[in-house]
N, C-alpha and C positions, 0 to 999 in steps of 0.2 A: 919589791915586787917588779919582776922586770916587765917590759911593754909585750904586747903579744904581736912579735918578729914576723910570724908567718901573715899578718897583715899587709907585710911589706918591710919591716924594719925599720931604720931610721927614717923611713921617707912615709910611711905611712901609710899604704894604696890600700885599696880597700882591698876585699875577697875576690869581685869581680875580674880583677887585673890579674888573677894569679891562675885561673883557669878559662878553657873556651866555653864559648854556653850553649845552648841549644837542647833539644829532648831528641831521643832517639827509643830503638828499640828498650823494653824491659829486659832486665835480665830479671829472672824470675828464681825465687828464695829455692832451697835444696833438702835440707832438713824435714825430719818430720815437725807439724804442727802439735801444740798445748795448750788447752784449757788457759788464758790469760785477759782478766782484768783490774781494772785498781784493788781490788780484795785481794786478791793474790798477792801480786804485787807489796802491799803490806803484812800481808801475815812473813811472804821472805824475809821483808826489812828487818819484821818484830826479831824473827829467828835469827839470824846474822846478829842482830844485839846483843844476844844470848852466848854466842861463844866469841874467843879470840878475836881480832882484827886478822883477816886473810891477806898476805903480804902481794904487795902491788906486781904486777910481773911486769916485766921491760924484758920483750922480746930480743935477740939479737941487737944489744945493747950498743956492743962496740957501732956495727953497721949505722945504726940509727941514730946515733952519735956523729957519722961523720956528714950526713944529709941537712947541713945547712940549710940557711936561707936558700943560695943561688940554684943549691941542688935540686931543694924544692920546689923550686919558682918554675923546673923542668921535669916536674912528675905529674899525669894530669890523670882525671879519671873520665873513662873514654863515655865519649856522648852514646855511643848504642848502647851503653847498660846503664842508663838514669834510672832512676827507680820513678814507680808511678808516671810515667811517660805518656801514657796510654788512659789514664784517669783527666775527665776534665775538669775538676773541681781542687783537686788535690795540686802543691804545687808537684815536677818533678822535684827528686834528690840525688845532688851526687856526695861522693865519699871523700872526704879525709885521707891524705897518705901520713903515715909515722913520720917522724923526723927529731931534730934533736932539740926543738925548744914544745913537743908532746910528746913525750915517749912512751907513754902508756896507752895500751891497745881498748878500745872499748866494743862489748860485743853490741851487737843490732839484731834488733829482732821488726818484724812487718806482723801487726795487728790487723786481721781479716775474719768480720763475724765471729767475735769472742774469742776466736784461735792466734796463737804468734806462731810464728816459723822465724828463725834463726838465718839471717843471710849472712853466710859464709864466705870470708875474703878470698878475693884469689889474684895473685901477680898478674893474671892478665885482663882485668879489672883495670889498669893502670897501666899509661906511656910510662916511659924514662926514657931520660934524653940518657943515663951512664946505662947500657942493654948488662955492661959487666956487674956493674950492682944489683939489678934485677934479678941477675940470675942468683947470686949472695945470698939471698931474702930465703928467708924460711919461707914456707908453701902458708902458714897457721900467723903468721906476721900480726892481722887482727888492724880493722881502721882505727882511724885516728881520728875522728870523728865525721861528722855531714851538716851541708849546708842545703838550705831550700831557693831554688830558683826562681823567680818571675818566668810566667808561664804564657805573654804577651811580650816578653823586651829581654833583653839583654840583662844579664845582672844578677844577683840573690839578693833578698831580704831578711836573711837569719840563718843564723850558723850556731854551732854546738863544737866545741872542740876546746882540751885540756883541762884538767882537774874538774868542777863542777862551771867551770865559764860559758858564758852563753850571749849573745849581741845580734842583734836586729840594726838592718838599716832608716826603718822609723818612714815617718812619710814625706821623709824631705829626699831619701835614700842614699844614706851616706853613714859609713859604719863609722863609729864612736867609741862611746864607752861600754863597758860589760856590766853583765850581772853575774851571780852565782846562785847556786843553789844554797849557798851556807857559809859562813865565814864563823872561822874559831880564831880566837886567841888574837885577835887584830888589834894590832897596837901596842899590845903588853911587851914586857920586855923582852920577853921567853919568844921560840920562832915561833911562827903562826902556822898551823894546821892548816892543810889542803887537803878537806875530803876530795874523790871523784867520782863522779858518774862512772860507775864500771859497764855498767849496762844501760843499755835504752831502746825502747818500743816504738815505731810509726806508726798511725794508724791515720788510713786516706779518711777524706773528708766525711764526717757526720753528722747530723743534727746541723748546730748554725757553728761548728770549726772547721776553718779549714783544712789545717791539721793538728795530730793529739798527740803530742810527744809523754811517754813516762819514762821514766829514770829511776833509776837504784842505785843511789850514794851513798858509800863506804869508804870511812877513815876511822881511824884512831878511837875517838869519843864517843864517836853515834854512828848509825845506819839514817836510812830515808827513802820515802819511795812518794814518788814527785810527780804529780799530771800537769801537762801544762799543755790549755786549750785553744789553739793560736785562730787569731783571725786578722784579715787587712780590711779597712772601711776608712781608708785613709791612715789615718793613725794603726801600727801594729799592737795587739794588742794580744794579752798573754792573759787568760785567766787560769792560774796557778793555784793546786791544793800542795801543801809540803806535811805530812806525816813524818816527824823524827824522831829517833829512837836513840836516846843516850845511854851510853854504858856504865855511866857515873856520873859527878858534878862537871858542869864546864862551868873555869874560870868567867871567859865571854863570850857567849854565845850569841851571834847576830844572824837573826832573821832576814829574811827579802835582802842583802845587800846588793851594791852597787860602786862600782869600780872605775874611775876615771884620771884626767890628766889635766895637772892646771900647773901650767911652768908662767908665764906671767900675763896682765892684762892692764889696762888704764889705771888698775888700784895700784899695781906696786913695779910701772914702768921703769921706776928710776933706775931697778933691782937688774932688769935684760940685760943680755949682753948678744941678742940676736936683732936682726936690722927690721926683722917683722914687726909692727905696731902691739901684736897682739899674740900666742899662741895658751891654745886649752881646749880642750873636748866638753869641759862645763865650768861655767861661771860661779853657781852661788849653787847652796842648799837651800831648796824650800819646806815651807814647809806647813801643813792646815793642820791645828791642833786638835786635842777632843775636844775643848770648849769653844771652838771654833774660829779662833785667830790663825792669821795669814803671818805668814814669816817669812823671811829672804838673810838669807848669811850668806855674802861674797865670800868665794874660800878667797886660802892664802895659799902660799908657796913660803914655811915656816923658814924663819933661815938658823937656827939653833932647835935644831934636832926636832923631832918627830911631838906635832900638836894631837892631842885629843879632846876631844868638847863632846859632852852630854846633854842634852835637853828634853826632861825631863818632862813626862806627857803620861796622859790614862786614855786609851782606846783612840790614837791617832786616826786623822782623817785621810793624813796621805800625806807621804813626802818625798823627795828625789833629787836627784842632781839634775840642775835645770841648766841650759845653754839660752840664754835672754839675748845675749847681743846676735843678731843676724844678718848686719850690714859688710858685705865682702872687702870694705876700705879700710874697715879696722882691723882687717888682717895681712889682707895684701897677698895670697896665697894660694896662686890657682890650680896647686897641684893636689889637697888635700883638703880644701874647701873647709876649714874652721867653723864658715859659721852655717853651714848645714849638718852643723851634729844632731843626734836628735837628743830632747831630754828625755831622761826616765824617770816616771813617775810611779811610785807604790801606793793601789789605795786597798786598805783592809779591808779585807770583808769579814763580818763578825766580829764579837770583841775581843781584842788584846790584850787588854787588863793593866798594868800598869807597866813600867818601862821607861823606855828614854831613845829618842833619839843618836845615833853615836856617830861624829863626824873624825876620821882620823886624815890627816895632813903630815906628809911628809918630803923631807926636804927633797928638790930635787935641781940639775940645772942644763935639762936637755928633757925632749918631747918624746921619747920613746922609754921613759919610765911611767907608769901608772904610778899617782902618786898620793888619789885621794878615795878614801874607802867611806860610804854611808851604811848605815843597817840600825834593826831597831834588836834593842838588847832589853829585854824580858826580867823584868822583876825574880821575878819567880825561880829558887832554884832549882835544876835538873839533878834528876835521879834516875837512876841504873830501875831500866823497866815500866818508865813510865812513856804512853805516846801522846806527843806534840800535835797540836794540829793547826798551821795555821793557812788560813785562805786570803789569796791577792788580787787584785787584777794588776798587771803587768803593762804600764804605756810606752810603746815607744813614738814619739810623738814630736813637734815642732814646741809646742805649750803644754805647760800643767795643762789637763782637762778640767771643765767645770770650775776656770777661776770667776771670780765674781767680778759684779764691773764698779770695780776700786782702780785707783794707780795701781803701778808696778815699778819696783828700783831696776833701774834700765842703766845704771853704770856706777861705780863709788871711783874718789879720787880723791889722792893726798897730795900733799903742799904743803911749805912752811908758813906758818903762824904769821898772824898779822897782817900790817894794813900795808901795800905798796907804796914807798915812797917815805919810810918810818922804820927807824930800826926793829929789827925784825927778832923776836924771842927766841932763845936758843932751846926752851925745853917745848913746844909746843909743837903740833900740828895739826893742819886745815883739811878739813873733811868739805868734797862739796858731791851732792848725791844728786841724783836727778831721778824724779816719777815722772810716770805717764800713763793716763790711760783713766777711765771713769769720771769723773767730772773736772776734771783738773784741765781740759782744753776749753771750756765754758767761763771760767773762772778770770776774777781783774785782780790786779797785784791788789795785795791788803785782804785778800778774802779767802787766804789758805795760812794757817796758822802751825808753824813747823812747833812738836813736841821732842826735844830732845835731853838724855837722861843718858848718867855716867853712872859707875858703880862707884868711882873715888875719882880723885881729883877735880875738877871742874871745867864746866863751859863757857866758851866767850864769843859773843857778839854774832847769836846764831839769827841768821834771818831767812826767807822763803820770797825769790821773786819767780815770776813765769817766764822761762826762756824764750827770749824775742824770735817770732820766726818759726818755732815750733810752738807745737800742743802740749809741753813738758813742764813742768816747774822744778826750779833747783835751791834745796837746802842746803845753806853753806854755815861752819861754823867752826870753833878752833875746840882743842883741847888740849890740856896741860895736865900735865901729870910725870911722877917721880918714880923711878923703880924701874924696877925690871919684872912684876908681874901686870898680868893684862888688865886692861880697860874695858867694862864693859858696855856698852853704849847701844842704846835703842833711837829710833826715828820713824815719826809719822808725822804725815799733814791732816790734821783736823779745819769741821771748821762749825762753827759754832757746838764744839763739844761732840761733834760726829765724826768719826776719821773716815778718812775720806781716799786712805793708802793701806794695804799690808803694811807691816814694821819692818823695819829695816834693823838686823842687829849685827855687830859688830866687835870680836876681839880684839880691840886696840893694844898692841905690844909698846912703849913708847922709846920713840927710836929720835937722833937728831941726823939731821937732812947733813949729805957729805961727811959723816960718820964711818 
């Protein structure tokens, strides 16, 4: 999955960098208006389930193939035609240009008192720094999607643009990782499917959204017709209904996913071959079960091919790819600011039924590949005709919301086995984890009790003291183990029989140090 270039590319910049800001006059919709709401909306999707897959179009393909990065980077959409400019509750929007890492045109419709109207692209809607390309452009080109501005500052806070992708700047305001509306076949060996959003709805501010994006995704397996009810209160947050409509069985189907970048971190430094201390859009998977345990899995950066991990759950409470570390020293990067990613959190609304969480990892050794996919994959198999329904709220956020006041694993690191100053085991290594956070700054060495537990092979000489200096405590321990499959390994600090942490879990691959 290549990184999404029109970010900035190898460097990274957010959306902000790549257009000027400001609100200006409306350009106002052209079309007649149609009877549309979420009813609608899904009676299309049902129908579209019903016949053929309708083949993607890629307008003047050659052209829009040759509009790079740099080319883009001097296409802008002009400030006197924002959309909702003129609204003070809504943010403004401006548009998307085609180019050759989106090639596919998506229409927009504006949502006003039940009715949509159709806003119709036009070349001069849009600078260009080449005026000879402009003129090239078919008149029907079609955007390439739209971004919402801050309506006080400089900047956006959420954009829509390629296949069903979508990202918010969260409330630290710094764009990250993605979500989708739908992820098929991720992981398997077969390619993986990319429905898109062919169509989508604005609609200004209503009730307590500020704005109400709907969507109509169309690919291959299934249709879908999407509301996602956005509002800022600090944290952004998305409450999403997803309606899908399959054509037949999908192999894997994942729900709510999320799409990020972990090239290395303190877990698996040794691995860098960059002078940064740190680079990743998110650190670990969380995760709140149905029975109501706290979970944290550090990803990895696999080094033999593409990892996938399931964990196994009935009616999850919420999970996401979380960005934990936020201190700027661990990364050293002030052009792209690391540790103001934001996390994304999924929490279900209503029941899911049974399922599994699915973490896929894959290898990578550069920061402009997306490398790590989360989503929850449903029991249950799908059939041609029947409608899906499931309901989210969407966080984009600095923290899980609503964690409890427990610790938290705020860093994992490996090392070779053994005691300094003693010959040192060649098949082993040293785990030392560090919490923080619920009564663990209260706390005297001796009175937090590290629980830790291997699937094979075994533990040695694990103990728990409090980090001098800080409010932390750190569980250090070894483990040995043969083979070449994983290790699995759980950690909490209890204390008289009450834990007193989320668990810390871990696929130990066992590897020797300078190997």
């Amino acid at each position: 999955m290549r990184r999404r270039q029109f970010l900035g590319g190898s460097c990274g910049l957010a959306l902000a960098a790549l257009f000027p800001t400001g609100c200006g006059a409306q350009r106002r919709p052209t079309a007649a208006s149609t009877p549309f709401d979420l009813d609608v909306l899904r009676e299309r999707a049902r129908r579209l389930a019903a016949r053929p897959p309708r083949p993607t179009p890629s307008p003047a393909a050659a052209l829009v193939e040759a509009i790079d990065y740099d080319a883009f980077h001097h296409i802008h959409y002009r400030e006197d035609a924002t959309l909702f400019a003129d609204h003070e509750s809504t943010p403004p929007i401006r548009f998307f240009h085609l180019g050759r890492h989106n090639r596919h045109p998506v229409r927009v419709n504006v949502v006003e008192n039940g009715r949509a109207t159709e806003l119709r692209y036009d070349r001069s809607l849009f600078t260009y720094g080449d005026e000879t390309l402009a003129r090239r452009l078919p008149p029907d080109l079609g955007f390439g999607g739209f971004r919402a501005l801050h309506r006080d500052r400089p900047g956006d806070w959420l954009a829509f643009s390629g296949a069903s992708y979508f990202r918010s700047a969260g409330e630290l305001d710094q764009y990250g990782l993605s979500a989708r509306g739908i992820a098929i076949g991720t992981g398997l060996p077969e390619p993986e499917e990319f429905p898109r959003f062919s169509e989508l709805w604005l609609e200004p501010a209503t009730g307590d959204a500020e704005l109400t994006i709907y969507a109509l995704l169309e690919g291959p397996s299934l249709t879908g017709a999407y509301r996602f009810r956005c509002t800022r209160e600090g944290a952004v947050v998305m409450d999403t209904d997803a309606y899908l409509y399959p054509r037949g069985p999908i192999a894997r189907l994942g729900v709510a996913p999320l799409t990020s970048m972990f090239w290395f971190s303190e877990t698996n430094r040794h691995r860098a071959t960059d002078w940064r201390p740190e680079v990743h859009d998110s650190d670990g998977l969380a995760m709140w079960t149905g029975s109501g345990e706290r979970l944290l899995r550090p990803l990895k950066n696999p080094v033999h091919g593409v990892r996938v991990h399931a964990y196994q759950d009935r009616d999850p409470r919420g999970f996401g790819l979380v960005q934990r570390d936020r201190s700027f020293d661990h990364y050293q990067d002030d052009g792209v600011f690391y540790e103001k990613r934001p996390t994304a959190w999924i929490e279900p609304r209503g029941s899911w039924g049974e399922g599994e969480v699915m973490l896929v990892e894959i290898p990578t050794d550069d920061e402009i590949f997306d490398n790590i996919v989360a989503f929850w994959r449903p029991h249950e198999p799908t059939r041609a005709g029947q409608e899906l329904h499931y309901a989210y709220r969407l966080h984009w956020s600095a923290d899980e919301p609503d964690f409890p006041p427990i610790g938290r694993v705020v860093s994992t690191r490996t090392g070779r086995a053994g005691v300094p100053g003693q010959p040192r085991p060649e098949d082993g290594v040293k785990l030392a984890l560090d919490f923080e956070g619920g009564a663990l700054g209260s706390l005297e060495r001796g009175q937090a009790e590290p629980i830790v537990t291997a699937s094979r092979g075994r533990i040695e000489n694990p103990y728990a003291l409090p980090v001098v200096g800080t409010s932390r405590w750190r569980v250090v321990f070894d483990v040995h183990a043969e083979g070449d499959e994983d290790v699995e390994l759980r950690c909490f600090l209890q204390r008289d029989g009450e834990a007193l942490t989320e668990t810390w879990i871990y696929p130990h691959r066992p590897f020797r140090f300078g190997a």
